[in-house]
N, C-alpha and C positions, 0 to 999 in steps of 0.2 A: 613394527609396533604401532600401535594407536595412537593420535594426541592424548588420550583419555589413560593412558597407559604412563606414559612420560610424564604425563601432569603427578601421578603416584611418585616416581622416583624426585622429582623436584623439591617436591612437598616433604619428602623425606628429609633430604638432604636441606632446606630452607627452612621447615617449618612454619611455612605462613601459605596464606590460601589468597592474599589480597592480593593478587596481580592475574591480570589476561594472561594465562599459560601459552594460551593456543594464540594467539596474538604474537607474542615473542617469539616461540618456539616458529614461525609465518618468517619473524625477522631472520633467525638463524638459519633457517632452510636459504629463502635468499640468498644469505653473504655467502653458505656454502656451497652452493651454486656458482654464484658468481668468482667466487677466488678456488674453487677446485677444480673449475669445467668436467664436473661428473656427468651432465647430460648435455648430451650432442646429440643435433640433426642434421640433414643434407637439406641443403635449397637450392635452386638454380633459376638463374634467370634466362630467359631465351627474348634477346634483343627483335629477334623478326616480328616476336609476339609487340611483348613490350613500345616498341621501338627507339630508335637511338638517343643514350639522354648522357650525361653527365653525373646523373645521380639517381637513384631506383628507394623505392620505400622498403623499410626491414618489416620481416615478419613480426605477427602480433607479440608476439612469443618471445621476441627476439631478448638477448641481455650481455651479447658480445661475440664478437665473431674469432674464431678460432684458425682459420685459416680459409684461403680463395682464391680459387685459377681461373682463368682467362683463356679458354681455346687449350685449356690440361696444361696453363704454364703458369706456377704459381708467381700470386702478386705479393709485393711487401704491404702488409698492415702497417697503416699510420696510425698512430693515437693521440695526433693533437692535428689542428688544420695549417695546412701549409699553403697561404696564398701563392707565394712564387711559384711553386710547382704547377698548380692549376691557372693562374694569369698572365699571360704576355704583359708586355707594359702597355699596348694598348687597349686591357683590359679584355680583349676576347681571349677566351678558353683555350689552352692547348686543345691540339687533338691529332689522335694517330692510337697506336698499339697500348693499352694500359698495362702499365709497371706496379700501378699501386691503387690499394681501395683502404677509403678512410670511415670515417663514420660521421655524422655530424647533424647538429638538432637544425630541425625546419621550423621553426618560430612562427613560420603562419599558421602554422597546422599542430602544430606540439608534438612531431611525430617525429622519427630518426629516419634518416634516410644515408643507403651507400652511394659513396662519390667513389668513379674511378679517375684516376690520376694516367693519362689523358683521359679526355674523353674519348671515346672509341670514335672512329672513324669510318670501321665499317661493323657487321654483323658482327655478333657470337654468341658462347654460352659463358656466362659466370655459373662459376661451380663453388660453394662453400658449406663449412662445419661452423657451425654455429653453437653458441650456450643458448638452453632455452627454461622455461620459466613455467608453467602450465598453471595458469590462473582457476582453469574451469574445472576442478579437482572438487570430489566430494566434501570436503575439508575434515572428513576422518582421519588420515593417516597424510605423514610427510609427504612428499613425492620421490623424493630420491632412493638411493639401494635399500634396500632394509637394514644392509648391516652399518647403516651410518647409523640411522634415527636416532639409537638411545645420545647418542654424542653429540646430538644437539642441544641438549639439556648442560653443558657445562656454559654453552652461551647466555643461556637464560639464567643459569642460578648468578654467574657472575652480574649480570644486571639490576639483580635484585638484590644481592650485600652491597652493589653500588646504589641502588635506590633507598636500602634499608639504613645505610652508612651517612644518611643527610638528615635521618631526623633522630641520629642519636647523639648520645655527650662525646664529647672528644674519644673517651678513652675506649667506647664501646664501637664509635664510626673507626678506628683506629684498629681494631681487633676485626671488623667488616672488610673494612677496604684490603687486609692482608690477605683474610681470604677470598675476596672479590681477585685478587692479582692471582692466587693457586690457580681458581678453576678458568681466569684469562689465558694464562700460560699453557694453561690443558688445550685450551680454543686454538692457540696459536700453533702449536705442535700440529693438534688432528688437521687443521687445514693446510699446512706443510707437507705431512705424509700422505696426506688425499690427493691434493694435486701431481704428485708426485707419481701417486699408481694410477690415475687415471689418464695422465700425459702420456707417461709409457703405453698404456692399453690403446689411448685412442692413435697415436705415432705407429701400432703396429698393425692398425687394421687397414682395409682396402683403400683405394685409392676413392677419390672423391668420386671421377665418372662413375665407380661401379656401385656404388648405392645411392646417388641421387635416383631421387622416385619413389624409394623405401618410404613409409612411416616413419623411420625413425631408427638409432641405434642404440641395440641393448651392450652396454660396455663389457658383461659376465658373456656375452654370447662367443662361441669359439668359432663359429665359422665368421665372426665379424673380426676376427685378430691373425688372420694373413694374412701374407705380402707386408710389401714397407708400404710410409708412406714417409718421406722426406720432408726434415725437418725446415721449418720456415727460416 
């Protein structure tokens, strides 16, 4: 479906035309990305190129890493920063074979960069799946499956009996906000059952080394869902 399309069934369902559709409908696509991981790609780094660091810059695209091995041995994701792990008391950096890759903002530069936990000591390949985001989209249509798109529309109409819900009298913001809570609980559901079947899908396709290089992977694609891939 089109943004141009979705804006019809909202408008149905809302009856009002004063809000950025395509705007919103931008915000929902994001959070279902972010909380379904429906789209994954492979990156790798190659330290001989690179060379040896502590911490390497994420792709432009990047919006969470989904898992990542180390010479094909998966590392633990960390989701907060753990000075101990990474500092001796005398303030130099572990280093030896990495167990773990965190994520964490670079303030000089406003950009995200991966830390490995040690830092490496010698050469390798970092291998990972990633969430990603494609900014440079014609901004016709969603980016995600087709058969999410119209389900974005429960994100945005919920928004909008919550934005419609403050400039009315009690008894009418009262009658908004119950249905602002329907179509949140529809939001909540569909990103539940989402993650859900595309965890399965992406846990059953190939192993990271065999499609790093690829463009990218199509989650409906059948030759992209053999073999295992072991859960983190």
């Amino acid at each position: 479906m089109t943004f141009a399309q979705i804006h019809k069934y909202i408008t149905l369902k809302t009856g009002t035309l004063n809000y950025d559709l395509t705007a919103l409908l931008r915000d929902a696509e994001y959070e279902f990305i972010l909380r379904t991981h429906c789209l994954i790609k492979p990156y790798s780094i190659d330290t001989d190129v690179s060379g040896l660091s502590a911490t390497y810059s994420t792709p432009s695209d990047f919006l969470a890493l989904v898992r990542a091995e180390w010479k094909g041995v998966p590392l633990t994701i960390l989701h907060q920063k753990t000075n101990d792990l990474i500092y001796k008391t005398d303030g130099d950096e572990y280093t030896g074979v990495p167990a773990k890759i965190g994520i964490e903002n670079d303030e000089s530069d406003d950009t995200q960069k991966f830390r490995l936990i040690p830092e490496p000591s010698a050469s390798g390949i970092i291998t990972m799946m990633y969430v990603y985001y494609n900014t440079t989209t014609d901004g016709t249509s969603p980016i995600i499956p087709a058969i999410e798109h119209r389900k974005l529309a429960n994100y945005v109409i919920k928004e909008i009996f919550e934005a419609e819900a403050m400039t009315r009298s009690e008894a009418e913001a009262a009658a908004l906000l119950q249905k602002a809570q329907v179509f949140e609980n529809k939001w909540e559901a569909i990103l539940a059952s989402a993650y859900s079947k595309y965890r399965k899908q992406h846990f059953s396709q190939r192993r990271i080394k065999d499609v790093v290089g690829s463009e990218g992977i199509d989650p409906f694609s059948i030759q992209n869902r053999v073999g295992t891939i072991p859960e983190p």
